[in-house]
N, CA, C and O of each residue as an XYZ file, in Angstrom:
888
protein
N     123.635    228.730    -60.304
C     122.929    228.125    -59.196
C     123.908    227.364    -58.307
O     124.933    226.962    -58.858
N     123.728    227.099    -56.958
C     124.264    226.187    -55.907
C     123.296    225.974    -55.072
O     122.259    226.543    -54.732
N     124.336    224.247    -54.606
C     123.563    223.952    -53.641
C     124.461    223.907    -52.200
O     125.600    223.512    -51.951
N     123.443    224.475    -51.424
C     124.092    224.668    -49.733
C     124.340    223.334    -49.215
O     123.672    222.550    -49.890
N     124.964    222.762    -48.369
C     124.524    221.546    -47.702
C     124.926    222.364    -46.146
O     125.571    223.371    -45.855
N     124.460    221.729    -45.674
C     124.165    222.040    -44.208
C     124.894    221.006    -42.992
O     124.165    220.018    -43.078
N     125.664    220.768    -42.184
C     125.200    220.054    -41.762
C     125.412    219.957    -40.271
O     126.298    220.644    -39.763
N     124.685    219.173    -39.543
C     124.679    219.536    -38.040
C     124.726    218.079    -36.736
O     123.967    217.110    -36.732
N     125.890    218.374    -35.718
C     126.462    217.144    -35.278
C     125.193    216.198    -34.385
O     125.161    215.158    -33.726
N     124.249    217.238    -34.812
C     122.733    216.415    -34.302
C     121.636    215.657    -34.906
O     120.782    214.900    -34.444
N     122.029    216.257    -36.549
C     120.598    215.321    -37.455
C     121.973    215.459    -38.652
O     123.172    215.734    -38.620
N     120.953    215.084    -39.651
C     121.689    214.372    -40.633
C     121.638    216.028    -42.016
O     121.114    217.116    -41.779
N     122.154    215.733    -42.957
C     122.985    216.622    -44.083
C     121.722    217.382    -44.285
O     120.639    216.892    -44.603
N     121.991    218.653    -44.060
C     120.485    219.287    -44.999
C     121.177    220.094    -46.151
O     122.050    220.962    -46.130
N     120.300    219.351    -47.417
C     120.466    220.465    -48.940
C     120.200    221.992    -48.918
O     119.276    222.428    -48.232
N     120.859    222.681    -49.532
C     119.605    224.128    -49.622
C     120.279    224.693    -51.144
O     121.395    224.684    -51.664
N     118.919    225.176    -51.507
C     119.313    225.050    -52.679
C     119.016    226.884    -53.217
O     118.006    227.576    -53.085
N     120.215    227.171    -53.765
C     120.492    228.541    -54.000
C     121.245    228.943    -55.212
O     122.187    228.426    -55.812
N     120.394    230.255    -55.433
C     120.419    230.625    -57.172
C     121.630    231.964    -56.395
O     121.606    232.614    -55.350
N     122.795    231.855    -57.838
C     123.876    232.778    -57.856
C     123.048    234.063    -57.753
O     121.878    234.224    -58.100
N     123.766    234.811    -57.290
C     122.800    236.495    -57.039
C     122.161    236.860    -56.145
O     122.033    237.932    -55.553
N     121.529    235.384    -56.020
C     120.206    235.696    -54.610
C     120.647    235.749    -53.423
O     121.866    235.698    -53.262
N     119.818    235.859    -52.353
C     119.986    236.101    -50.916
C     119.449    234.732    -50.331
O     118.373    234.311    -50.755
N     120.197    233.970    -49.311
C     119.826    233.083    -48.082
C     119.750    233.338    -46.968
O     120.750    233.811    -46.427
N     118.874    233.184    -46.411
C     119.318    232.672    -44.551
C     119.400    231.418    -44.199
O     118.614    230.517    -44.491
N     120.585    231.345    -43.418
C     120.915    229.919    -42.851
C     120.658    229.837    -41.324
O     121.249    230.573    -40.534
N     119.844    229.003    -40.986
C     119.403    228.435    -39.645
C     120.235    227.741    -38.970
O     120.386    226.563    -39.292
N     120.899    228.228    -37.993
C     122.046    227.307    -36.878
C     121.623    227.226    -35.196
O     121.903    227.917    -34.217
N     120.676    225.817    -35.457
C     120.689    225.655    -34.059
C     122.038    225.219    -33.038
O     123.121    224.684    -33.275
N     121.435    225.695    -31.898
C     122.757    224.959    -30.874
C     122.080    224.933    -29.633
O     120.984    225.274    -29.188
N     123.707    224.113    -29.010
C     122.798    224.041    -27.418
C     122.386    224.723    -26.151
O     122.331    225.936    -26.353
N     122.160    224.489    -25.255
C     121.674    225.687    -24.476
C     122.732    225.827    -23.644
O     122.380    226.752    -22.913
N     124.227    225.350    -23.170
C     125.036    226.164    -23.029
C     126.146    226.668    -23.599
O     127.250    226.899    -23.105
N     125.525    226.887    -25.255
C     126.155    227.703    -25.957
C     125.207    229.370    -26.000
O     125.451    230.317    -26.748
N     124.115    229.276    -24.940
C     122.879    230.515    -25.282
C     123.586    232.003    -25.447
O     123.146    232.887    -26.183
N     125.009    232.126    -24.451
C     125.681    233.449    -24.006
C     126.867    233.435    -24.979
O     127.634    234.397    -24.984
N     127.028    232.557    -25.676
C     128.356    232.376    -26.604
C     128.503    233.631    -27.713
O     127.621    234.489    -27.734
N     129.412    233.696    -28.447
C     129.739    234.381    -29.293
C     129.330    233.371    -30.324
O     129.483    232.167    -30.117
N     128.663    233.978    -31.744
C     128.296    232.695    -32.900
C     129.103    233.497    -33.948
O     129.405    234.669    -33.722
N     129.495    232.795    -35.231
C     129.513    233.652    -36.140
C     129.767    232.666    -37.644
O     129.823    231.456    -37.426
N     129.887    233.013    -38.815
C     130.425    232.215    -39.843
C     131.428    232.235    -40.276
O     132.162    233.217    -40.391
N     131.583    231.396    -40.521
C     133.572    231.087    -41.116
C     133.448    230.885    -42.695
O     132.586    230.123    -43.133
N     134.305    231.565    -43.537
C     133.889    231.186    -44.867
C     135.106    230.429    -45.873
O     135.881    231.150    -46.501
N     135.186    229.100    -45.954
C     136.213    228.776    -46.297
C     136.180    227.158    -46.713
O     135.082    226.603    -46.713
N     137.295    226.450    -47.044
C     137.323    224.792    -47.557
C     137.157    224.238    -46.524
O     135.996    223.976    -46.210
N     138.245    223.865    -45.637
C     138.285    223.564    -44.342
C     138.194    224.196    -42.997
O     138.776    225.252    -42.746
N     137.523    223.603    -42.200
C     137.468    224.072    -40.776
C     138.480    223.386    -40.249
O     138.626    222.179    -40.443
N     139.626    224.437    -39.206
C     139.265    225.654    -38.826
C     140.029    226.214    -39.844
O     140.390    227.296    -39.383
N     140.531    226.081    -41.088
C     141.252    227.267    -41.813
C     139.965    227.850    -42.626
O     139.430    227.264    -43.566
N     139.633    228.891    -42.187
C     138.546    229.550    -42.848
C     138.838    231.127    -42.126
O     139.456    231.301    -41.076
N     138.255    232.148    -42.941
C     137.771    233.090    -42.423
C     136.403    233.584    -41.977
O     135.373    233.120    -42.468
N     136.402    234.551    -41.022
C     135.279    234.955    -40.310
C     134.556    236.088    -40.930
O     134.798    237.295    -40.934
N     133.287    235.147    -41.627
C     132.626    236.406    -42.828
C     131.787    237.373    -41.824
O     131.508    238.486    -42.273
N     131.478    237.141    -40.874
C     130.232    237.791    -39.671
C     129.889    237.522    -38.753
O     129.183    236.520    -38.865
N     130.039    238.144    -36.906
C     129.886    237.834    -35.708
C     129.093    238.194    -34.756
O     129.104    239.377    -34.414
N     128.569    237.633    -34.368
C     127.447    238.440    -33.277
C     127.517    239.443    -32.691
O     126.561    240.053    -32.213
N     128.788    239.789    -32.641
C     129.349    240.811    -31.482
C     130.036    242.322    -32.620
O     130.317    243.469    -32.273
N     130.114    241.646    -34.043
C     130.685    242.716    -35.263
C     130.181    242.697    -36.238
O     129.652    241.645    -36.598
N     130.138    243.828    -37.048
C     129.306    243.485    -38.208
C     130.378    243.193    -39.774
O     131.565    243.467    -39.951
N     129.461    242.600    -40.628
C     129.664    241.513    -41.469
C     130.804    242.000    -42.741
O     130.502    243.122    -43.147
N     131.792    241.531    -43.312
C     132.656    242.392    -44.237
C     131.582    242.532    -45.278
O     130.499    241.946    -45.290
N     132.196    243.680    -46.435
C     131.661    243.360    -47.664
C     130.040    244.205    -47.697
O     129.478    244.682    -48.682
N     129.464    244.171    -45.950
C     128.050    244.116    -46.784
C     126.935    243.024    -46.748
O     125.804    242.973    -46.264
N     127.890    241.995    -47.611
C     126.825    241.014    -47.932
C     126.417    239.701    -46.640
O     125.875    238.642    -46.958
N     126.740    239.994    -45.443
C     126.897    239.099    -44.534
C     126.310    239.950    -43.499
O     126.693    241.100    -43.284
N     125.075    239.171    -42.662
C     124.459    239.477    -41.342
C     123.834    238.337    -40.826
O     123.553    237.312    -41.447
N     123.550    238.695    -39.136
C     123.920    237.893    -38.477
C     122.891    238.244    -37.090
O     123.015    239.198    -36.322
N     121.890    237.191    -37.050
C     120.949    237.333    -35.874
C     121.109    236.619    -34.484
O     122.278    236.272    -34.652
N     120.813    236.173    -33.311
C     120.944    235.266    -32.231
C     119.223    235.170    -31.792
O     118.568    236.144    -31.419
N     118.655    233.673    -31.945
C     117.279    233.969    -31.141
C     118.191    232.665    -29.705
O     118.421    231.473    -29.500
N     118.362    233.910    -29.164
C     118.553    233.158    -27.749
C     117.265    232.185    -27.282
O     117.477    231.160    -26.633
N     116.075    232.546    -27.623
C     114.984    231.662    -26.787
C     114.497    230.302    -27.936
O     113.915    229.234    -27.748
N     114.961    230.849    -28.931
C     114.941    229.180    -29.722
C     115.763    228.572    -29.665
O     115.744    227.351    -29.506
N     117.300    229.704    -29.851
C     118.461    228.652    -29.637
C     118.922    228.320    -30.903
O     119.571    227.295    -31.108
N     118.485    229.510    -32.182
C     119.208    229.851    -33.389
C     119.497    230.972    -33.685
O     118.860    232.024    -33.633
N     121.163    230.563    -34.221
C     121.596    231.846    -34.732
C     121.570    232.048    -36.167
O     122.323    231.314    -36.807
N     120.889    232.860    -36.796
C     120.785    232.687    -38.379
C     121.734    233.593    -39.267
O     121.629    234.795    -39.026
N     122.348    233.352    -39.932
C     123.478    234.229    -40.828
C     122.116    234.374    -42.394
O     121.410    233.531    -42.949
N     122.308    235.848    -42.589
C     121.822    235.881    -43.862
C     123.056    236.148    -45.472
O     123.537    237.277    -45.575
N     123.252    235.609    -46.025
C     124.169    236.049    -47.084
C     123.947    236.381    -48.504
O     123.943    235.496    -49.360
N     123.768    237.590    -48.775
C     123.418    238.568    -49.750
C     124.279    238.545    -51.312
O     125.482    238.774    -51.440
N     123.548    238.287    -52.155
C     124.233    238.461    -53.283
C     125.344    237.831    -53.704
O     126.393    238.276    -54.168
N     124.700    235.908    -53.315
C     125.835    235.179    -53.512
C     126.733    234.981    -54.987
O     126.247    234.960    -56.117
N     127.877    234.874    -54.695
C     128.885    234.624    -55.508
C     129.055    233.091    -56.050
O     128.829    232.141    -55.301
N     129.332    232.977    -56.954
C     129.294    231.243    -57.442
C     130.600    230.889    -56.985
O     130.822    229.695    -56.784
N     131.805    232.014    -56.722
C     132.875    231.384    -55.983
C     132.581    231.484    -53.919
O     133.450    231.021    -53.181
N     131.701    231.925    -53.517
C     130.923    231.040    -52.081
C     130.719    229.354    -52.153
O     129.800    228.694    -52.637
N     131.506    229.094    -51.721
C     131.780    227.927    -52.211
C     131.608    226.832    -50.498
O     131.368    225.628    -50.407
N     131.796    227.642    -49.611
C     132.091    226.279    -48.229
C     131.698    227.590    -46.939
O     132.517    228.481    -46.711
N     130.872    227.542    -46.483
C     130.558    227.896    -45.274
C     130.317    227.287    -44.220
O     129.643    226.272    -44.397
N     130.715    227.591    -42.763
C     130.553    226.997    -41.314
C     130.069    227.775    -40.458
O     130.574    228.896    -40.416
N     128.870    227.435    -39.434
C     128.442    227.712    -38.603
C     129.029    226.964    -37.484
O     129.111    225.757    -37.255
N     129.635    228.612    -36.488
C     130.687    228.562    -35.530
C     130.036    228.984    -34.369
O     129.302    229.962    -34.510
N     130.166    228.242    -32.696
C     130.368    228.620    -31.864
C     131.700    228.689    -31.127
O     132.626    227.987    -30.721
N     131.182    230.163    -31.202
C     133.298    230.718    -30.420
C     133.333    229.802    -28.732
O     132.266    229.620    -28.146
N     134.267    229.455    -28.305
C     134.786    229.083    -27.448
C     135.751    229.268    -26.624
O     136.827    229.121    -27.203
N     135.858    229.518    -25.557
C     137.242    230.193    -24.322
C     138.578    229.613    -25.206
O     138.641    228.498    -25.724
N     139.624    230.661    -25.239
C     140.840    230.305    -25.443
C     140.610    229.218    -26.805
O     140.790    228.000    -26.835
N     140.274    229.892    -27.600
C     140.644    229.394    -28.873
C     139.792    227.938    -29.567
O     140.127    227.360    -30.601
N     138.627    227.576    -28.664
C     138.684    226.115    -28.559
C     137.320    226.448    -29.149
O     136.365    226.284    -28.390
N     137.058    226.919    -30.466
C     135.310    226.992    -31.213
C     135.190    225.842    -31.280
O     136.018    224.933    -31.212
N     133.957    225.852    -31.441
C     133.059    224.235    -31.924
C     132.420    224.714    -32.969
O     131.642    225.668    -32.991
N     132.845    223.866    -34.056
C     132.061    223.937    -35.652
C     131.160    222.941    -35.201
O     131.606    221.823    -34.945
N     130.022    223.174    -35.074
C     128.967    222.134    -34.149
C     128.419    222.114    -35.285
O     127.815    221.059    -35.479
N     128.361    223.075    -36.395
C     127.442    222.948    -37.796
C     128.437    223.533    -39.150
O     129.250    224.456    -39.097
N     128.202    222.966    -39.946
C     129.541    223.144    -41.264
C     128.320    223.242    -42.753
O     127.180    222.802    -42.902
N     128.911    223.747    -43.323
C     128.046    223.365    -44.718
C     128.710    223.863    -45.740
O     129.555    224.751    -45.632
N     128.319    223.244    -46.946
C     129.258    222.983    -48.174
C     128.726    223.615    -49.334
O     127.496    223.615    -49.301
N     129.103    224.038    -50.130
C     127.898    224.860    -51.091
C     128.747    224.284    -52.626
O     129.909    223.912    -52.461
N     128.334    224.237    -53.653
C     128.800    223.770    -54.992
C     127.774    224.565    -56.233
O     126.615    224.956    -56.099
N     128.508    224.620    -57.235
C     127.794    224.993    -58.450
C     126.666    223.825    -58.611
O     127.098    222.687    -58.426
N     125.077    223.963    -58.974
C     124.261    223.024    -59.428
C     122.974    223.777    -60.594
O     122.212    224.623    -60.124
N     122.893    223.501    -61.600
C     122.222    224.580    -62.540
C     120.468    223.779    -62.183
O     119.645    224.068    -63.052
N     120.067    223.101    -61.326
C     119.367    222.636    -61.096
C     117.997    223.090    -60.039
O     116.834    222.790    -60.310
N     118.281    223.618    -59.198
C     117.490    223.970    -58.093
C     117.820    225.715    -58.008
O     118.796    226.465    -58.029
N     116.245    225.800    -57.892
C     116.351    227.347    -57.669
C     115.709    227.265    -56.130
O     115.308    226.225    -55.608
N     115.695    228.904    -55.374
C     115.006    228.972    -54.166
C     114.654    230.006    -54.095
O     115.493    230.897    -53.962
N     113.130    230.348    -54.158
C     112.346    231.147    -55.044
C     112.435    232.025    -53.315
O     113.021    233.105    -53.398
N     112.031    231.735    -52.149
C     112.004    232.732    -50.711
C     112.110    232.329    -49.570
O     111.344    231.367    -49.621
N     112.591    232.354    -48.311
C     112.362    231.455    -47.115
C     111.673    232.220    -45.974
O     112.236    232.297    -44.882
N     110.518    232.768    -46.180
C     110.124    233.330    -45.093
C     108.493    233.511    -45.322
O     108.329    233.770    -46.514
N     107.480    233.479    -44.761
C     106.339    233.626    -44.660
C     105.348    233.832    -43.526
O     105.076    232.908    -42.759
N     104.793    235.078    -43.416
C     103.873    235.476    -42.490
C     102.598    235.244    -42.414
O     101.833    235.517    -43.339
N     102.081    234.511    -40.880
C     100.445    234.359    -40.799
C     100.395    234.713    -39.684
O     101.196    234.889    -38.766
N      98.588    234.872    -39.965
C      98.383    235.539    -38.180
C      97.703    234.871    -37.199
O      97.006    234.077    -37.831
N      97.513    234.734    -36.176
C      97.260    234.292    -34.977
C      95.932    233.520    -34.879
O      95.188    234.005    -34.027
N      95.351    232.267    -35.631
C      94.491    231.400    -35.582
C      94.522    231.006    -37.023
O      93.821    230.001    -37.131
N      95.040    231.362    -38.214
C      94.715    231.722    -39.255
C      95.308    230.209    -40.037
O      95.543    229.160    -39.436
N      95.460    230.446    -41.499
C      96.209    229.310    -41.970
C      97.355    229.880    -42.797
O      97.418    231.100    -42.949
N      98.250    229.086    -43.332
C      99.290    229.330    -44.283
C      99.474    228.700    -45.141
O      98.729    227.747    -44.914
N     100.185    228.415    -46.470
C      99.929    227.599    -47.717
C     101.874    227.775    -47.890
O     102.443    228.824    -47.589
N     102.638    226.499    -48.430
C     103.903    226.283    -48.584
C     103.474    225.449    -49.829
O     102.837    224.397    -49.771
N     103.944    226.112    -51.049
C     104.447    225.017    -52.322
C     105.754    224.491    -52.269
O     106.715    225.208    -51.990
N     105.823    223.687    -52.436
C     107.522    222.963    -52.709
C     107.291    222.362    -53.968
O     106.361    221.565    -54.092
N     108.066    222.666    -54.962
C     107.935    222.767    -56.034
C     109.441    222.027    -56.437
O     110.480    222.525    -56.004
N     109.462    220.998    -57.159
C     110.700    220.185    -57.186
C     110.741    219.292    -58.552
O     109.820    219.288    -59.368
N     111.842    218.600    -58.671
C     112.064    217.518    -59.667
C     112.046    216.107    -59.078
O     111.515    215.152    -59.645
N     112.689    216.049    -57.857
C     113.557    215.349    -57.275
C     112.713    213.599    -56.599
O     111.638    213.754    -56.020
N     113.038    212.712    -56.673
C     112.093    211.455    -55.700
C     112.207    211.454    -55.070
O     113.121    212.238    -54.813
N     111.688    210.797    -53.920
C     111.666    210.544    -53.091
C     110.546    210.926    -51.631
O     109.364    211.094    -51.933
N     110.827    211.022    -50.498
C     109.486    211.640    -49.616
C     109.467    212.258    -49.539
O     110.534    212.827    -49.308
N     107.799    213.310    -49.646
C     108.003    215.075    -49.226
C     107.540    214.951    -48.155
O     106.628    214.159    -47.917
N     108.212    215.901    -47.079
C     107.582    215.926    -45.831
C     108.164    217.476    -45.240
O     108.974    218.176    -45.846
N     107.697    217.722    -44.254
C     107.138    218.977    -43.572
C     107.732    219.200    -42.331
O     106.849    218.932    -41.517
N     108.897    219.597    -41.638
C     109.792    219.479    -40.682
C     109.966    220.691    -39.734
O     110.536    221.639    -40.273
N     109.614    220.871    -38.479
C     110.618    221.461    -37.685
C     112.112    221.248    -37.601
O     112.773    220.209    -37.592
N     112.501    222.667    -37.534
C     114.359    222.820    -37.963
C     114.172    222.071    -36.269
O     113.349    222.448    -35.435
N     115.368    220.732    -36.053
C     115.542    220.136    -34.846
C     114.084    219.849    -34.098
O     113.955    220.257    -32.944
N     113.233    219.307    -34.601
C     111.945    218.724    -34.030
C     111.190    217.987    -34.489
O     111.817    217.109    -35.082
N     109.891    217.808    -34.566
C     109.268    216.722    -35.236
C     108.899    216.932    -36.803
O     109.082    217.986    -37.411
N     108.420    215.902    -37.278
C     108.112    215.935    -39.134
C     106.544    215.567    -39.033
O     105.836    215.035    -38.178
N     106.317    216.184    -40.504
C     104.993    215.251    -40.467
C     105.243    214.728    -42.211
O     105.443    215.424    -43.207
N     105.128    213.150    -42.055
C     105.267    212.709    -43.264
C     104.095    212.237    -44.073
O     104.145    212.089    -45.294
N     102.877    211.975    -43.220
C     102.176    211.586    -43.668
C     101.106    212.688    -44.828
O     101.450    213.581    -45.603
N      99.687    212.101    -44.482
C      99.220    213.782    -45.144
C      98.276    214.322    -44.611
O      97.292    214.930    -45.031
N      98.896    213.877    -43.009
C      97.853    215.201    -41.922
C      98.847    214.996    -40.708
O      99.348    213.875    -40.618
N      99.013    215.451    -40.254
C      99.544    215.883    -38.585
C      99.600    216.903    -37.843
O      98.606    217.628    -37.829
N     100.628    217.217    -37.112
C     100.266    218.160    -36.228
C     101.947    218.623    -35.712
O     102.759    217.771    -35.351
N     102.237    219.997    -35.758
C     103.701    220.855    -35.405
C     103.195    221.505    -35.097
O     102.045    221.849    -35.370
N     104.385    222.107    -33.994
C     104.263    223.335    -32.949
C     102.672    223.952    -32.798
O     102.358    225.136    -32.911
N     101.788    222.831    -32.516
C     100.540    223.787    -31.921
C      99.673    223.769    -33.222
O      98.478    224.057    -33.172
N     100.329    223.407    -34.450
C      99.279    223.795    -35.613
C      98.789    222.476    -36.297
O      99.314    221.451    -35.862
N      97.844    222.331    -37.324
C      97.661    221.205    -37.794
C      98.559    221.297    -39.106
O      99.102    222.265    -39.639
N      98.532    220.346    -39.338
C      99.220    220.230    -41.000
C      98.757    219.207    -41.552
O      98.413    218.136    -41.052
N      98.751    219.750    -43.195
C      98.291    218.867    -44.131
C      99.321    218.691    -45.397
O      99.972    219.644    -45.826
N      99.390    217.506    -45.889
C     100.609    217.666    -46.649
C      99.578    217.053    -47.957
O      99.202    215.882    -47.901
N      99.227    217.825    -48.956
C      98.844    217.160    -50.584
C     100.054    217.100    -51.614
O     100.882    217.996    -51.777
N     100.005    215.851    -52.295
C     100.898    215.320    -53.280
C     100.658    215.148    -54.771
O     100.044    214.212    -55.283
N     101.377    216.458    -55.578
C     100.890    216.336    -57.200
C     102.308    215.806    -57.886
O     103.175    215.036    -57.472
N     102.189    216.400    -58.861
C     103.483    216.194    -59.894
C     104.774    216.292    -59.838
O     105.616    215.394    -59.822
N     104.890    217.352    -59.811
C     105.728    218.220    -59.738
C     105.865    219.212    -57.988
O     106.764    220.040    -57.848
N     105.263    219.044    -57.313
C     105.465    220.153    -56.101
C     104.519    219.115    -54.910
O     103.934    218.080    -55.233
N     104.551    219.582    -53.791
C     103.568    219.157    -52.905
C     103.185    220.409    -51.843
O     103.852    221.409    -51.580
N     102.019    220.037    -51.386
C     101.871    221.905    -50.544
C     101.396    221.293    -49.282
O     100.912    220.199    -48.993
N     101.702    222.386    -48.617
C     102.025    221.991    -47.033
C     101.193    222.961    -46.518
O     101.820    224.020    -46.531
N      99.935    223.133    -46.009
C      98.919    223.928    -45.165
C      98.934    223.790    -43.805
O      98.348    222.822    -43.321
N      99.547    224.648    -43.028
C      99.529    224.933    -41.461
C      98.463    225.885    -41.005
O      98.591    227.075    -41.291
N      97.013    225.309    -40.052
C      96.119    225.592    -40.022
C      95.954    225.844    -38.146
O      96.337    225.018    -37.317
N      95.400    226.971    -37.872
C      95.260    226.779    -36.284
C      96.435    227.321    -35.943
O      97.156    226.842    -35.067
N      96.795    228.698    -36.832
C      98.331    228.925    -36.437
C      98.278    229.529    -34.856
O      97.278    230.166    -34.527
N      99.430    229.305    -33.836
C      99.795    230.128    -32.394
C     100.635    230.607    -32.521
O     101.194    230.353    -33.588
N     101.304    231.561    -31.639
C     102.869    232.165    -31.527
C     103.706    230.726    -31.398
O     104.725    230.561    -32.070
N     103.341    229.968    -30.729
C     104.188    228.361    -31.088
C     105.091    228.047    -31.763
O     106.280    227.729    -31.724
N     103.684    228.314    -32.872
C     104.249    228.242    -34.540
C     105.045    229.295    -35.203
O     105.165    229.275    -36.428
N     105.491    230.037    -34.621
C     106.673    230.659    -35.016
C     108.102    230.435    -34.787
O     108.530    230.423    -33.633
N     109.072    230.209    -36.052
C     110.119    229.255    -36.088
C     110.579    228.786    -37.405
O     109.826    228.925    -38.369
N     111.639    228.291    -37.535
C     111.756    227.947    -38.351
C     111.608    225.942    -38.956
O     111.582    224.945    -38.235
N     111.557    226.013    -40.156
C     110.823    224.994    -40.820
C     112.007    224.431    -42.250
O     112.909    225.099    -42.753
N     111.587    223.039    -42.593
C     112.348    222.596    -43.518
C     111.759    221.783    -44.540
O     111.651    220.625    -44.138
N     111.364    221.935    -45.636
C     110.090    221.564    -46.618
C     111.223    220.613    -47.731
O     111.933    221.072    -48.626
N     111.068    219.110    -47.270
C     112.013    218.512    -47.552
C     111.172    217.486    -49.375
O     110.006    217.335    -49.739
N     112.325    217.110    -49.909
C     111.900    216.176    -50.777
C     112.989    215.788    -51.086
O     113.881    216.521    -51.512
N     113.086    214.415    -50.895
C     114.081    213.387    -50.921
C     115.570    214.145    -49.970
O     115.292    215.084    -49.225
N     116.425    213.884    -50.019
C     117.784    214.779    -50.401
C     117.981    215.948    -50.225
O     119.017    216.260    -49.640
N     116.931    217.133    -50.732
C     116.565    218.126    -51.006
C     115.704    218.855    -49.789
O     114.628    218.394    -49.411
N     116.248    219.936    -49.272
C     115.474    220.533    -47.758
C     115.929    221.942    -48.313
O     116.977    222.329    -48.830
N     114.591    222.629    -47.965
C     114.676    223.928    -47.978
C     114.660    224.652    -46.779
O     113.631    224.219    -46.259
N     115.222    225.633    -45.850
C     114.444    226.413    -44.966
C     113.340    227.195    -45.123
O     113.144    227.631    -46.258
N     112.510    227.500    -44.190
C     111.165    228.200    -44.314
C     111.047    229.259    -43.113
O     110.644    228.489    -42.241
N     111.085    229.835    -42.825
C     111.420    231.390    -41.484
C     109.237    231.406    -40.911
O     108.433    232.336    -40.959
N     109.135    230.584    -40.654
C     107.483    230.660    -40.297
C     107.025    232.159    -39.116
O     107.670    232.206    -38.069
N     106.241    232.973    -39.296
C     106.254    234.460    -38.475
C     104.816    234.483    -37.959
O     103.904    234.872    -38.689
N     104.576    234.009    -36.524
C     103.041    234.375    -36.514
C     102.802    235.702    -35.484
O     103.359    235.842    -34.395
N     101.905    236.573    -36.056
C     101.618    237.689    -35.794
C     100.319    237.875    -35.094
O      99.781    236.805    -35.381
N      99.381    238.581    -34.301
C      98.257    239.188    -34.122
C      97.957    239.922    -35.061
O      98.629    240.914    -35.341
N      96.871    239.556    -35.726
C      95.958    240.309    -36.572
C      95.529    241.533    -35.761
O      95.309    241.382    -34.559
N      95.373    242.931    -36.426
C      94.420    244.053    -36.569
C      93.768    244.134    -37.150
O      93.680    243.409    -38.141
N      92.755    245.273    -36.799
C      91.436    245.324    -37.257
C      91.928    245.650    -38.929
O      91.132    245.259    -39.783
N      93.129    246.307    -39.388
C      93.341    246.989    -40.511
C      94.449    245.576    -41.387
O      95.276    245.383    -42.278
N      94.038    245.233    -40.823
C      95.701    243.908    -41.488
C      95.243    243.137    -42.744
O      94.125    243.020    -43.245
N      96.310    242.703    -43.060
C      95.828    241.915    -44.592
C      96.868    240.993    -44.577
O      97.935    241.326    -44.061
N      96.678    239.488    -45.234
C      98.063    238.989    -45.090
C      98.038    239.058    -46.440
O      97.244    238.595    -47.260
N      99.367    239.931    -46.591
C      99.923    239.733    -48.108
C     100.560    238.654    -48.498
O     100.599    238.461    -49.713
N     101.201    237.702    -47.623
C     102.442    236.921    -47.868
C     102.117    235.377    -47.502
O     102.816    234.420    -47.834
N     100.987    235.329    -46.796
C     100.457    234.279    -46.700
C     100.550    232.613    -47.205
O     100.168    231.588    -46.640
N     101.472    232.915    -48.984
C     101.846    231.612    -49.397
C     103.139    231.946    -49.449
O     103.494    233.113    -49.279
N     104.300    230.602    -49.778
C     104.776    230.365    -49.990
C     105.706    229.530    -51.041
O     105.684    228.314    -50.847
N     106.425    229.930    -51.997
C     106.737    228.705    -52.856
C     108.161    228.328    -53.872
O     108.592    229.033    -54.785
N     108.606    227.267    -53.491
C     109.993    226.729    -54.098
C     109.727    226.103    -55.401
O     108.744    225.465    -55.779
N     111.103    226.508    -56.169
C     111.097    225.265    -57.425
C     112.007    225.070    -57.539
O     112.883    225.923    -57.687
N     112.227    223.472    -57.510
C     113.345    222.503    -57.862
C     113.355    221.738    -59.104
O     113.265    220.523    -59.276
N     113.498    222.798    -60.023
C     113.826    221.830    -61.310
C     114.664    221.521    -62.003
O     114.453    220.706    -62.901
């Protein structure tokens, strides 16, 4: 197992927590006149001595490295496949004229036999609701986050257009986004204490023939 840390010259350290073998996506916002830039990841101890695992403009060595741009959110997401327990330090890079990138986002990854991360992505459809377990060990506050936007800490509010409800048990807390819009599509960070997961939120138009298979969601941090 490892844990990701994240971190970005706009909010504060995000955890992510990842089992050897498995697959992540990492969420890298930036600013809006980085929208036309070249993005890519650097994989290494220090920035800038690192290498370039995957680029917007090339595709990824190995295989295990790909690489999206949502120009209209203003994230570029790297997915990395079949991590290695020696993946050890990754950076999210915007390339820059004549040599001059901005590591505007860096993150650190370490062995931790502690936290697993069971999926980060979940589909609902267009008025409908969605269900997020976060499933943990850890103290501290659970709360319910837009990646770079508002939280809801309490145990009702309101993100991108939807309502939210946050219930608190033992072991996990679940997060219901109700009144879903295209809004609400984006990404999300299902935090407890220290501990932040990403969440890939997808809202769709229902058909007459549709079913949501995927509808929940759920982490364990134990």
């Amino acid at each position: 197992f490892s844990t990701l840390f994240l971190h970005s010259y706009k909010k504060d350290l995000l955890v992510l927590s990842v089992k050897a073998g498995d697959s992540i996506t990492i969420p890298c916002p930036y600013d809006s006149e980085y929208t036309n830039r070249i993005k890519y990841l650097c994989q290494g101890n220090k920035w800038p001595y690192c290498s370039v695992a995957v680029k917007t403009n090339q595709p990824g060595r190995l295989g295990r490295f790909s690489i999206s741009d949502d120009t209209k959110q203003r994230i570029f997401s790297v997915t990395v496949k079949d991590l290695y327990y020696t993946d050890t330090h990754f950076w999210c890079v915007v390339e820059i004229d004549w040599g001059k990138d901005v590591s505007r986002f860096k993150s650190f990854c370490y062995q931790d036999s502690h936290n697993t991360l069971l999926d980060f992505e979940v589909t609902g459809f267009n008025g409908d609701d969605i269900t997020i377990n976060c499933y943990h060990s850890n103290n501290g506050e659970g709360k319910w986050c837009r990646l770079g936007g508002d939280c809801v800490t309490t145990s009702s509010g309101s993100i991108a257009g939807a309502r939210v409800n946050i219930s608190a048990r033992d072991h996990f807390f679940t997060v219901t986004m109700s009144g879903l819009t295209s809004e609400s599509t984006g990404w999300y960070l299902c935090i407890k204490g220290d501990l932040q997961m990403p969440v890939h939120v997808n809202v769709t138009e229902r058909s007459i023939t549709s079913k949501c298979y995927n509808c929940k969601v759920g982490y364990i941090w134990s």
